[in-house]
C-alpha positions in Angstrom: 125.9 112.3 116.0 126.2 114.4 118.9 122.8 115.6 121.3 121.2 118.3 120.0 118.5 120.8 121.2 116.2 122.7 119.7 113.2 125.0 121.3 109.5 124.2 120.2 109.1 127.7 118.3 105.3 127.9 119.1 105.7 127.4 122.9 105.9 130.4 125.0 103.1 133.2 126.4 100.1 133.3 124.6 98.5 137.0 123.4 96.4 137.0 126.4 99.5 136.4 128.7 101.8 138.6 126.6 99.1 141.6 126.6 98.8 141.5 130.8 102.3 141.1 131.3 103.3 144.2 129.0 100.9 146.4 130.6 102.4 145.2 133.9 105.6 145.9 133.2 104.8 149.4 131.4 102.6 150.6 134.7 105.7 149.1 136.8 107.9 151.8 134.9 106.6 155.0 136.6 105.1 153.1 139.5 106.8 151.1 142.8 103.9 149.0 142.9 101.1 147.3 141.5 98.5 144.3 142.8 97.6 142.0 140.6 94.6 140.1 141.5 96.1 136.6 141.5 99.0 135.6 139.5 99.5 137.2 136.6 101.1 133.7 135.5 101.2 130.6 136.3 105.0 130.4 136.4 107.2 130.7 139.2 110.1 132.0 137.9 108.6 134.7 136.0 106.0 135.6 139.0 109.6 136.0 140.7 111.1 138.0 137.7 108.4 140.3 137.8 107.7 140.8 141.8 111.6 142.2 141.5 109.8 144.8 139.2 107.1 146.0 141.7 103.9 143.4 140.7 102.3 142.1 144.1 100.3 139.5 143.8 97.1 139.3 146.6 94.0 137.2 146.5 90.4 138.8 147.1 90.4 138.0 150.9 93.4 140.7 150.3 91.9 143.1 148.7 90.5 145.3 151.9 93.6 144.7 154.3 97.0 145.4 151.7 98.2 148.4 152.5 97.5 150.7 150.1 97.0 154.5 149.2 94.1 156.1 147.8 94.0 155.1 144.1 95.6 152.2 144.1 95.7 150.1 140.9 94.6 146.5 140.6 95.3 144.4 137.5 93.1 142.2 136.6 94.6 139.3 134.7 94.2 137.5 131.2 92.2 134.7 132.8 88.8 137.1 134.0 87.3 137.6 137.0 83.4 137.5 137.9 81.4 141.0 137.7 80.9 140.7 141.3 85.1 141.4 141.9 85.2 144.3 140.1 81.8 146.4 142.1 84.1 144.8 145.0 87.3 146.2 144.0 86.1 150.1 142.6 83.8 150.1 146.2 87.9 149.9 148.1 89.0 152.0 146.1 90.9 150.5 143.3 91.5 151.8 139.8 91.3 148.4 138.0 93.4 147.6 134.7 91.9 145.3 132.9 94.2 142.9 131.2 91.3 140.1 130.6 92.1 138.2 127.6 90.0 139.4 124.4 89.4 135.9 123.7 87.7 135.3 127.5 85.6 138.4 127.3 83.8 136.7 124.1 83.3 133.8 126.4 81.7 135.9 129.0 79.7 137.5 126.9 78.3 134.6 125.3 77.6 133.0 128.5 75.6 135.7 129.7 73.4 135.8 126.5 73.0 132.0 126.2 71.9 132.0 129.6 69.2 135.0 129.1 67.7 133.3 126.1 67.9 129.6 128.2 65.4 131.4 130.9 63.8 133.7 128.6 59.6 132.7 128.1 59.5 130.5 131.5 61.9 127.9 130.0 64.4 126.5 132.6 67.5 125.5 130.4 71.1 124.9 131.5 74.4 126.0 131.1 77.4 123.3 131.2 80.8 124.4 131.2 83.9 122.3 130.0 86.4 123.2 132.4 88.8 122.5 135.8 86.6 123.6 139.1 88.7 126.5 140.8 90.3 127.3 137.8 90.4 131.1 137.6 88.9 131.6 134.3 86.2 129.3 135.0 85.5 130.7 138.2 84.8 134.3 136.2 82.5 132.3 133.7 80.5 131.0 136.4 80.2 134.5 137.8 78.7 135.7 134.7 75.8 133.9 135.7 75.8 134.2 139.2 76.7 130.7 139.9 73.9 129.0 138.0 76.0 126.9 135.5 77.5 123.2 136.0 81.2 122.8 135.7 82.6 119.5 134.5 85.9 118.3 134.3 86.0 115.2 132.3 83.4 112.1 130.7 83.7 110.5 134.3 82.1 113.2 136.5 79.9 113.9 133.7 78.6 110.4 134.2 78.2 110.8 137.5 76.4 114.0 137.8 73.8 112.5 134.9 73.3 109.4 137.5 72.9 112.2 140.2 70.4 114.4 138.0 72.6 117.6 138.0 72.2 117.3 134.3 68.8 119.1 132.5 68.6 116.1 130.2 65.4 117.2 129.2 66.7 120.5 128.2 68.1 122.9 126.3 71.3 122.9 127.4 74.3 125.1 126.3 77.9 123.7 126.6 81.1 126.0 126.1 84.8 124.9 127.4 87.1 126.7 128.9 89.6 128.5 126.7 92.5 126.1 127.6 91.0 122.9 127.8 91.8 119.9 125.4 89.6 120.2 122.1 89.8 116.2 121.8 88.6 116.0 125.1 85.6 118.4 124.6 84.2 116.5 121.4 83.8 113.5 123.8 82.6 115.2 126.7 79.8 116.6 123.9 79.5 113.7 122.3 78.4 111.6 125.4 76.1 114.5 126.5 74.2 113.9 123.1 73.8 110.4 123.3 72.4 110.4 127.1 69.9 113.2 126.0 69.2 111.7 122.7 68.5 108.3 125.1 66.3 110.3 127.6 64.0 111.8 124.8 63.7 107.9 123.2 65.3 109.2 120.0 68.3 108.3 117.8 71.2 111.1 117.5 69.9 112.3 114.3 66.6 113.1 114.9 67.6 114.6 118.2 70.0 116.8 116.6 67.1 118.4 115.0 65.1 119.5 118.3 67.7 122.0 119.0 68.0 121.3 122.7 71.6 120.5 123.2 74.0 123.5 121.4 77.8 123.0 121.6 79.5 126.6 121.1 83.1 126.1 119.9 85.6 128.9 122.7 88.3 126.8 123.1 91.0 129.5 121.8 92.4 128.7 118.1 96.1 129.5 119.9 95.4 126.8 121.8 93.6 124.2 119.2 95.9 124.2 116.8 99.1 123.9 119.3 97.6 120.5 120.0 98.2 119.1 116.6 101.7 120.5 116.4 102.8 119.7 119.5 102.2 116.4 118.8 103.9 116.2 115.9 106.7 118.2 117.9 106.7 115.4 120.4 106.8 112.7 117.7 109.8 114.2 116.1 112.3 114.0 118.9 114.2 111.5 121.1 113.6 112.9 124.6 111.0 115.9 125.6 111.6 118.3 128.5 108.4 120.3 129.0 108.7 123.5 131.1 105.7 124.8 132.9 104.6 126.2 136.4 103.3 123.5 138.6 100.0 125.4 139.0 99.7 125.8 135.0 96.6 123.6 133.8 97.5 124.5 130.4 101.2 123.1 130.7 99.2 119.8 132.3 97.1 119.2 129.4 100.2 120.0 127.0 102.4 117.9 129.1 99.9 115.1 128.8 99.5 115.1 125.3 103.6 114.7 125.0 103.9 112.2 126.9 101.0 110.5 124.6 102.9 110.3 122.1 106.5 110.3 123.1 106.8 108.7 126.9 110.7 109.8 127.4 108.6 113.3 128.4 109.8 115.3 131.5 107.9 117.8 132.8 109.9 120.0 135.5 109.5 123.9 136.3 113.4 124.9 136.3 116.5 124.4 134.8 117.6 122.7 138.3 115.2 120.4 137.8 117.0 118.8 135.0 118.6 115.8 135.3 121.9 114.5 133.5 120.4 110.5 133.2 117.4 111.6 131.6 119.4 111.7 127.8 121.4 109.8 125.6 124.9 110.4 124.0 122.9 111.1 120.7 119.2 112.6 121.8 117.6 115.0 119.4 116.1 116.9 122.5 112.8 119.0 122.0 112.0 121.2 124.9 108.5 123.0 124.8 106.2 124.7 127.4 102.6 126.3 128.1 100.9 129.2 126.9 102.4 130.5 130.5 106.0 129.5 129.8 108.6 132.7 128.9 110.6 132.0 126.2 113.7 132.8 128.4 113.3 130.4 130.9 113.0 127.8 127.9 116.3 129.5 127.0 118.0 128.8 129.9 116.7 124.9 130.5 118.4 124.7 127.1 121.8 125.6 128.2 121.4 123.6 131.8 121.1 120.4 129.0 123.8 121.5 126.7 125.7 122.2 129.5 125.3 119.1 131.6 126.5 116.9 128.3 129.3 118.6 127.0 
């Protein structure tokens, strides 16, 4: 039987990704020019795709010195930004688009109401975020609240910052996760909060469940979610996986991660010229699959570089 590729068909740009890039593209149409506030993707070759199109990406230690003309339009992209950069961006000057994703607005919102009613009547509670430090998203979430929220990344540095006392185990505490994070991942990281806090109030997980203190909100997106469970079983079902993503894509590292779980012949690589002709047999079933910030094209074409290379 000869090699054979097929294209995970729930891999590609997810609705937050597909909304900020069409409004892009339709602004780009009467316009030479539009800043986007950070990239509107993380993906290389469709940052490069679209810059041919007019979209310049700047940072926010850009945003006073770009030149620009009076009016100029700033996107603001799926992941969010704090409250703080839009007052910064309409006092230059900019008309802002806002292309945050539906899904992440939620997520502010919530964040800013848990954290009213967590400091509402002199109480002193705490807001814990699932999520990677830097990450732009995250970064936005913490701005809801001006900062005052702890960001973990994983059951290790939430150990540590218990042994440090970072963490209100006395409580409440609200936890939310990023949008994009592993949902696996989360149930331990809450799991392991309610045990230590269970442990510092001397009571067993039941009857601390019943005080209230510790409430776990579910945001990680259901896009997201349920692409765990079927990318596994994508993974599962074929020889050989070749994952596309950006190298900045924290999405694509999770997904990657999970692949190679469950099926270790998994390549991760950002290009068709980053595939490599020893990587497959005479007789692979090849499964090639990518982020929520992968184009479908480029998947496309890393297709044909395999077909190609094993004619």
């Amino acid at each position: 039987m000869p090699l054979s590729v097929e294209i995970d068909s729930q891999s590609g740009f997810c609705g937050g990704v597909i909304r900020a890039i069409g409004r892009a593209e339709s602004f780009l149409e009467d316009h030479e020019r539009l800043y986007s506030l950070g990239a509107i993707v993380h993906n290389e070759a469709e940052l490069e795709r679209l810059g041919r199109k007019g979209l310049v990406t700047i940072g926010m230690d850009s945003l006073a010195d770009v030149p620009r003309e009076e009016g100029e339009s700033l996107l603001i992209r799926a992941h969010g930004e704090s409250p703080v950069t839009y007052d910064i961006a309409r006092e230059l000057g900019y008309k802002v688009i806002d292309c945050t994703c539906p899904v992440v607005l939620r997520l502010q919102t919530r964040i800013r109401e848990a954290y009213a009613a967590l400091h509402s009547d002199g109480r002193d509670g705490q807001v814990v975020i699932f999520g990677k430090i830097g990450h732009a998203e995250v970064n936005g979430l913490v701005g809801q609240v001006r900062g005052d929220a702890l960001v973990i990344e994983n059951k290790s540095m939430l150990r540590q910052s218990i042994e440090e006392g970072k963490v209100r185990l006395e409580g409440p505490v609200e936890v939310f996760s990023q949008t994009t994070k592993s949902p696996s991942e989360y149930v331990e990281i809450c799991a392991l909060l309610r045990t230590e806090m269970a442990r510092c109030k001397g009571m067993g997980e039941e009857e601390f469940e019943k005080t209230g203190l510790l409430k776990v909100n579910d945001t990680i997106c259901s896009q997201v979610a349920s692409r765990h469970a079927q990318l596994s079983r994508f993974a599962m079902e074929h020889d050989i996986i070749v994952f596309v993503s950006g190298k900045d894509s924290s999405n694509g590292k999770v997904l990657c991660e999970l692949c190679r779980n469950v099926n270790i012949r998994t390549f991760h690589i950002s290009s068709p010229e980053d595939v490599k002709r020893d990587w497959f047999r005479a007789d692979d079933r090849v499964g090639i699959c990518g982020a929520t910030s992968t184009p479908k094209w480029l998947m496309e074409e890393v297709a044909e570089k395999i077909l190609q290379e094993n004619r």
